[in-house]
C-alpha positions in Angstrom: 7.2 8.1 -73.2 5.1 8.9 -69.9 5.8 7.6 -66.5 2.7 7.2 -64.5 2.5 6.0 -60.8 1.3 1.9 -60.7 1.7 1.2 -57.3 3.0 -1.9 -57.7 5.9 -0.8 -60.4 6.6 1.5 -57.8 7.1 -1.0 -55.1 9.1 -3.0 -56.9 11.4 -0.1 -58.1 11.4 -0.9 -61.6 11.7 -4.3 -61.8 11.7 -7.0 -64.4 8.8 -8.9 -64.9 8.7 -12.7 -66.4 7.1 -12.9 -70.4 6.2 -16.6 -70.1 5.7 -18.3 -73.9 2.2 -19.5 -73.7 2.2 -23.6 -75.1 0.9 -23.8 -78.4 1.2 -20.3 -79.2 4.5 -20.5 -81.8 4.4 -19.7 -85.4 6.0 -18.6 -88.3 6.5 -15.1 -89.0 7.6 -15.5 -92.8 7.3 -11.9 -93.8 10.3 -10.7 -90.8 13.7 -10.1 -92.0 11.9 -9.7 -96.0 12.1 -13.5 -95.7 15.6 -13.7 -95.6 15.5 -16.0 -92.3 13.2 -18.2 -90.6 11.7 -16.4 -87.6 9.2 -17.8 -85.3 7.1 -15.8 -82.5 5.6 -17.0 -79.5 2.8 -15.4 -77.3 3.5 -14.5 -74.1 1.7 -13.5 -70.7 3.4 -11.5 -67.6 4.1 -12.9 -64.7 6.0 -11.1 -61.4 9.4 -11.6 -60.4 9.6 -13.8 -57.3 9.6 -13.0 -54.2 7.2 -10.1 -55.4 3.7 -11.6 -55.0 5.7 -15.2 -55.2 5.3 -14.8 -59.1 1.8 -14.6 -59.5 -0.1 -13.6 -62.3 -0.4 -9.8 -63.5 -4.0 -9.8 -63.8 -3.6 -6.8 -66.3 -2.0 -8.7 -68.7 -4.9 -8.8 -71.1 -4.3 -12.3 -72.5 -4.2 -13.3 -69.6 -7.6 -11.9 -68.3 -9.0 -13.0 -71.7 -8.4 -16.8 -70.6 -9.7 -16.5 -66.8 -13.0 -14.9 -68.3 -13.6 -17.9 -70.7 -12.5 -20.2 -67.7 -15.1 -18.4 -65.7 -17.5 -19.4 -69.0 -16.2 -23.1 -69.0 -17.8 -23.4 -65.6 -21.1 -22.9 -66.6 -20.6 -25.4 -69.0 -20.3 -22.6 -72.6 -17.8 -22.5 -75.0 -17.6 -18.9 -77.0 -16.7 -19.4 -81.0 -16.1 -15.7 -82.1 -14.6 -13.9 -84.8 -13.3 -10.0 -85.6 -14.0 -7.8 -88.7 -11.3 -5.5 -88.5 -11.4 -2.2 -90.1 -8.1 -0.3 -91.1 -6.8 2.8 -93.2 -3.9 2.4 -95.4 -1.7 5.1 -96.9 1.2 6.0 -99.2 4.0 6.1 -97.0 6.3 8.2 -99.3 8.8 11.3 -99.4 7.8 14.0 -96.8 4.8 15.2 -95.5 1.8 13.7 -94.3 0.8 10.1 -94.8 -3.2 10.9 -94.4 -2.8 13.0 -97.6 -2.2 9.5 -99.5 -4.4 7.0 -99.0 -4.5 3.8 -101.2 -7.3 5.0 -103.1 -10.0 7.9 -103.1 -13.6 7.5 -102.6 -16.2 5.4 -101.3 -15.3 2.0 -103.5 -16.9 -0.5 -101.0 -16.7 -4.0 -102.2 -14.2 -3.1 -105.2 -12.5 -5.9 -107.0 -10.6 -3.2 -109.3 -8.9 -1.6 -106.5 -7.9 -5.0 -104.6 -6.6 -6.2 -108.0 -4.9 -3.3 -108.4 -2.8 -3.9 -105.0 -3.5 -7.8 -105.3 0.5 -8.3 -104.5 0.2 -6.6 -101.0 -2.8 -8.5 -100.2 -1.9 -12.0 -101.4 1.4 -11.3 -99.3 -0.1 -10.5 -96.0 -2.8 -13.3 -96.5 -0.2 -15.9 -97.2 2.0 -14.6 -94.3 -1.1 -14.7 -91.8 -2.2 -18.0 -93.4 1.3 -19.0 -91.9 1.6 -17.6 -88.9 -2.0 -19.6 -87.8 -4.3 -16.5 -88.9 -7.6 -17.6 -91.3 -9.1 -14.6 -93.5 -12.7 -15.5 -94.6 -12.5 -11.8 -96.1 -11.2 -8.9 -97.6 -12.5 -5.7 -99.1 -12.6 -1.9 -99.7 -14.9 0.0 -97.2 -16.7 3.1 -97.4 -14.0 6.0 -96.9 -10.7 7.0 -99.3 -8.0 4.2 -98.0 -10.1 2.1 -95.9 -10.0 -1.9 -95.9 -11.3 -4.8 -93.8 -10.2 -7.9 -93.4 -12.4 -10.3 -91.4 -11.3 -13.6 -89.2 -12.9 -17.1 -89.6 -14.2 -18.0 -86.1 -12.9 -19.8 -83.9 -13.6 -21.0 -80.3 -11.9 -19.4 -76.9 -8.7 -17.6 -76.8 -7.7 -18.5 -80.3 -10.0 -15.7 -81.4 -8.4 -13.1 -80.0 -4.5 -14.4 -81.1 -6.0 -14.4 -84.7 -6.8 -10.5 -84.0 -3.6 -9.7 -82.5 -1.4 -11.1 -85.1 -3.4 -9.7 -87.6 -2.8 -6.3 -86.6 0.9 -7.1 -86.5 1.0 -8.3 -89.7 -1.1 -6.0 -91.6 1.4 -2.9 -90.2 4.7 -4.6 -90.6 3.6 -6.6 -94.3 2.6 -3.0 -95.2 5.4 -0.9 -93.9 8.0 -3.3 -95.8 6.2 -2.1 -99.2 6.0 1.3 -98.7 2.4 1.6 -97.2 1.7 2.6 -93.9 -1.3 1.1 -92.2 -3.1 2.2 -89.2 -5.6 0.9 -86.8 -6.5 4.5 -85.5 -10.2 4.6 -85.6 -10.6 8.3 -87.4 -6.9 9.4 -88.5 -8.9 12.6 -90.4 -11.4 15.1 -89.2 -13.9 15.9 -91.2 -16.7 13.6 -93.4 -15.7 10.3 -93.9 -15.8 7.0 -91.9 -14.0 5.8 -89.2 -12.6 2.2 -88.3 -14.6 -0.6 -86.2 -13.8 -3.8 -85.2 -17.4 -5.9 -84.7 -16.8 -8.8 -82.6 -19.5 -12.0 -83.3 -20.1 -14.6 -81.2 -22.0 -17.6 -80.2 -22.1 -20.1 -77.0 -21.6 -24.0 -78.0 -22.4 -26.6 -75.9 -22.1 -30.3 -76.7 -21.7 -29.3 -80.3 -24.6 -27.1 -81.0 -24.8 -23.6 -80.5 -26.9 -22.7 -77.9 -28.0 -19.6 -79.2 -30.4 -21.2 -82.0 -33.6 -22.4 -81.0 -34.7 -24.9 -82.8 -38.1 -24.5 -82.7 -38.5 -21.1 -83.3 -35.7 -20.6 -85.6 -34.9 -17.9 -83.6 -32.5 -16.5 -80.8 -32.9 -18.9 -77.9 -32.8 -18.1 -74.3 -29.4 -18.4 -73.9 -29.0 -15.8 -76.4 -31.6 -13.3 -74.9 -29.6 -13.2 -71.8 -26.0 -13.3 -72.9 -27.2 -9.9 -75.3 -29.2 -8.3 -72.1 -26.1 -8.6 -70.2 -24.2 -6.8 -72.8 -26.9 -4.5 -72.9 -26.5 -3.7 -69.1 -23.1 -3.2 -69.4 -23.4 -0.8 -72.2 -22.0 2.3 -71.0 -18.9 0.3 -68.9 -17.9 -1.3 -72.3 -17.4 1.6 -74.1 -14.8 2.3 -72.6 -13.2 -1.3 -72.7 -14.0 -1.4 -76.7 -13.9 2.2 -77.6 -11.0 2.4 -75.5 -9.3 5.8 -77.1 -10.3 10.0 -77.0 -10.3 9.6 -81.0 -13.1 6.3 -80.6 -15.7 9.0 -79.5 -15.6 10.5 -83.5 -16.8 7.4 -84.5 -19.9 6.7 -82.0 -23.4 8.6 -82.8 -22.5 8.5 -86.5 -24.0 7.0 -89.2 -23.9 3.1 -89.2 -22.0 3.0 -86.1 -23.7 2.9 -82.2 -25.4 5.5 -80.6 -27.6 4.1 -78.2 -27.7 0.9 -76.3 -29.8 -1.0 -78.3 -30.4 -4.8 -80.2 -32.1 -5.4 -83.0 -32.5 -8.5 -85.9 -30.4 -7.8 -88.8 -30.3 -4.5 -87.5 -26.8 -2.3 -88.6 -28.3 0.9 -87.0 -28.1 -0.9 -83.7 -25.2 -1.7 -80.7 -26.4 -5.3 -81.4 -26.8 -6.8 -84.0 -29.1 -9.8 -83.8 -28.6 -12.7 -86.8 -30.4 -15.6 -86.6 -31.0 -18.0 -89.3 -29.8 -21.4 -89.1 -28.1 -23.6 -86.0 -24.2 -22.9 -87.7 -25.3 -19.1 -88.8 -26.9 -17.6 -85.6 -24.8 -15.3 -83.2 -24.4 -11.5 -82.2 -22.9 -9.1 -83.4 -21.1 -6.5 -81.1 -21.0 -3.3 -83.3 -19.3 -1.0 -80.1 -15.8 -1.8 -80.6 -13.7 0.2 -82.4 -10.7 -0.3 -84.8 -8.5 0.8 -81.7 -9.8 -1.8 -79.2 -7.0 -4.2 -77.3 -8.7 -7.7 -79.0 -8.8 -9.3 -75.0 -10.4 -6.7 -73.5 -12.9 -7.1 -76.1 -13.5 -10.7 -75.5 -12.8 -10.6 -71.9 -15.1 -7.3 -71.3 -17.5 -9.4 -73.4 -17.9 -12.3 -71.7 -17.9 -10.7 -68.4 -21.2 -8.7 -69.2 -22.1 -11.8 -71.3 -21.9 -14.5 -67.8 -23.5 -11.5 -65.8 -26.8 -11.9 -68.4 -26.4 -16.0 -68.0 -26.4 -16.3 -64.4 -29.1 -13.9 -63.1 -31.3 -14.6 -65.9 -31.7 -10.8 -67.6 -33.6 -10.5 -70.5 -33.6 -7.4 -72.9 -35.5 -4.5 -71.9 -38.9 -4.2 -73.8 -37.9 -1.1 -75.9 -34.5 -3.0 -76.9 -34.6 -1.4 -79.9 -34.0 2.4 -78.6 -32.3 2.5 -75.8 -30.3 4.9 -73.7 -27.4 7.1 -75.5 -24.4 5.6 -75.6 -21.5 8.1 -73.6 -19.8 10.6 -76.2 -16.4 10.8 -74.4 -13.9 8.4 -72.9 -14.1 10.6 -70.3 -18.0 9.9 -69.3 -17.4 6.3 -70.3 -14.2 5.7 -68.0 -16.8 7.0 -65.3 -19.6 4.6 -66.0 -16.9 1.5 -65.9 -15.7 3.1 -62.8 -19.3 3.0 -61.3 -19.6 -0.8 -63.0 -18.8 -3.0 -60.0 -19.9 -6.4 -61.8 -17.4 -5.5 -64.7 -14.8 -3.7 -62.4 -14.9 -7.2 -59.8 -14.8 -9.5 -63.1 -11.5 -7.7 -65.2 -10.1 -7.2 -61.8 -8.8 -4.4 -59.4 -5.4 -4.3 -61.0 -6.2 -4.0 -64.5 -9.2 -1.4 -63.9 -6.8 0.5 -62.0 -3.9 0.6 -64.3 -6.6 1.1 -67.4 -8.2 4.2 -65.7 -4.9 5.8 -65.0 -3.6 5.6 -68.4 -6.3 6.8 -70.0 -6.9 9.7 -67.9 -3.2 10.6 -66.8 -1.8 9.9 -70.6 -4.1 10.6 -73.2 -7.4 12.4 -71.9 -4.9 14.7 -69.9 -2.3 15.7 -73.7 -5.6 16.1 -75.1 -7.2 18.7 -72.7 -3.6 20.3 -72.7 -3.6 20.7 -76.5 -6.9 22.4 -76.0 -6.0 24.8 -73.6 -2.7 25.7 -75.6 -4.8 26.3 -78.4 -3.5 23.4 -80.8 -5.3 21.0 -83.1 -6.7 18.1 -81.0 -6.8 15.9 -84.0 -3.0 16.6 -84.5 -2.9 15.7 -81.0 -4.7 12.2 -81.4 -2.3 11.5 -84.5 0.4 11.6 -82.2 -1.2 9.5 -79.6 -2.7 7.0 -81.9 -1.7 7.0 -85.4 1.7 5.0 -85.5 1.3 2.5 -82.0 -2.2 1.1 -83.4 
């Protein structure tokens, strides 16, 4: 465990903080205890301990900066319907040794029926325990490297989104670990050829029941869409390191199939962007940046930041939209461009982007550069930073 110095943790020596339940947050959890009890969780956001700041807040509580960004959208008159495709590795997690040397299956099966009937107990359980804690699965299916699954979200409108992710990910690791599997949302747990683990984010805006990014006389992406994607597009470099928020993110970026420059394109799965467009129910962007790794809030919230930035001052995507700049190939260079980012930095707030920078460069960009200099292997480093806590 590391101990960094947050000013206000120091001020307050130590001191409890409030977890307030957020309404309408409480489901079941039918899979804890094997079943054997009823157990219920509840969502919570932070809160200081009067006198301290008389209780505000913690603006770094990511659910909580999740909600004052679509609150922000609510006053322009938007509602953002969004959904995750989350990527994951899954491996044998039996006698000694290690896990990474067992995945579910070997190869690049995309799409294969065989293997998910071949495990169909494991995934029927942790669909009909997400089904009941509140979570809809539109999909699931083998990707392109040895052990590696997606499930995919059904959309839904404002913070809901985002709870669907972050149960999901709970789920799928405690569902697994109870039948001998261990899952892991680590975006490249092995060096070496092979994919690595995304988590694309879609959305739309909706406004008196249409979606606002379908223009209906064009039958293409309206206005409203243009600018929401240049704002993303600006923002670029800043958001990697909000969505590809880890050291071991930057294996996965400039490969193939993933980003590597800060581009948009229709239909395009080469680009950062990915443009879709056919119908009034079936038109929205895709976000290809974030990785597997990514804190679901900070995606949204990060998101619609850059997104309301692009709204309000009008920005439409460059004229080469299609190339683009590289994207940063470290957390390191991308923590600096967020830094620099005072639109992003003044939207997520002093306190989070303050508490996120020292984390990331105190904790895990600092045991990295030490394993380097010691001589040992950086990947064996990441595993131990990543491979168990997401």
């Amino acid at each position: 465990m590391e101990i960094i110095g947050i000013a206000e943790v120091m001020e307050t020596n130590f001191s409890n903080i409030i977890a307030r339940p957020m309404p309408g947050t409480l489901h079941d959890l039918p899979w804890a205890a094997q079943g054997k009890y009823r157990i219920g969780e509840v969502l919570c956001e932070t809160f200081w301990m009067p006198p301290y700041r008389d209780g505000a807040p913690q603006t770094a509580c990511t659910r909580y900066m999740a909600r004052t960004q679509l609150d922000r959208l609510s006053t322009l008159g938007y509602q953002l319907m969004s959904g995750y495709e989350a990527e994951f590795f899954m491996y044998r997690k039996h006698g000694d040794g290690d896990v990474t040397s067992r995945p579910m299956f070997h190869g690049v099966d995309v799409f294969s029926s065989l293997i998910l009937s071949e495990h169909e107990e494991l995934f029927c359980l942790i669909s009909e325990g997400l089904s009941s804690a509140g979570v809809d699965i539109v999909a699931q299916q083998t990707e392109y490297s040895s052990g590696q699954l997606e499930f995919a979200t059904a959309t839904k409108f404002g913070i809901k989104s985002a709870d669907q992710m972050f149960t999901l990910k709970e789920a799928v690791k405690e569902i697994s670990l109870q039948r001998g599997w261990q899952a892991t949302f680590m975006t490249k747990p092995i060096d070496g050829p092979g994919c690595s683990s995304g988590m694309h984010f879609s959305g739309s805006l909706w406004a008196g029941g249409k979606n606002v990014f379908y223009d209906l006389e064009t039958n293409q992406l309206s206005e409203v869409g243009r600018h929401w994607a240049a704002g993303l597009m600006k923002h670029a470099a800043a958001l990697c390191a909000l969505l590809s928020p880890t050291v071991n993110c930057y294996r996965r970026l400039h490969t193939p199939f993933t980003p590597d420059r800060n581009n948009c394109g229709f239909e395009n799965r080469h680009a950062m962007l990915r443009i879709v467009s056919t119908s009034p129910h079936t038109t929205y962007i895709e976000n290809r940046l974030p990785s597997s790794a990514a804190n679901p809030y900070v995606v949204l919230a990060a998101t619609v930041a850059a997104g309301i930035d692009g709204l309000v001052n009008r920005l439409e995507p460059p004229s080469d939209a299609d190339h683009g700049e590289t994207l940063p190939s470290s957390l390191s260079e991308a923590l600096s461009a967020l830094e620099a980012d005072k639109v992003l930095c003044d939207a997520l707030g002093e306190e989070f982007i303050r508490w996120f920078l020292a984390v990331k460069r105190e904790v895990e960009i600092a045991k990295v550069n030490k394993a380097k200099e010691e001589g040992r292997d950086e990947m064996e480093v990441e595993r131990e930073l990543y491979f168990t806590f997401l």
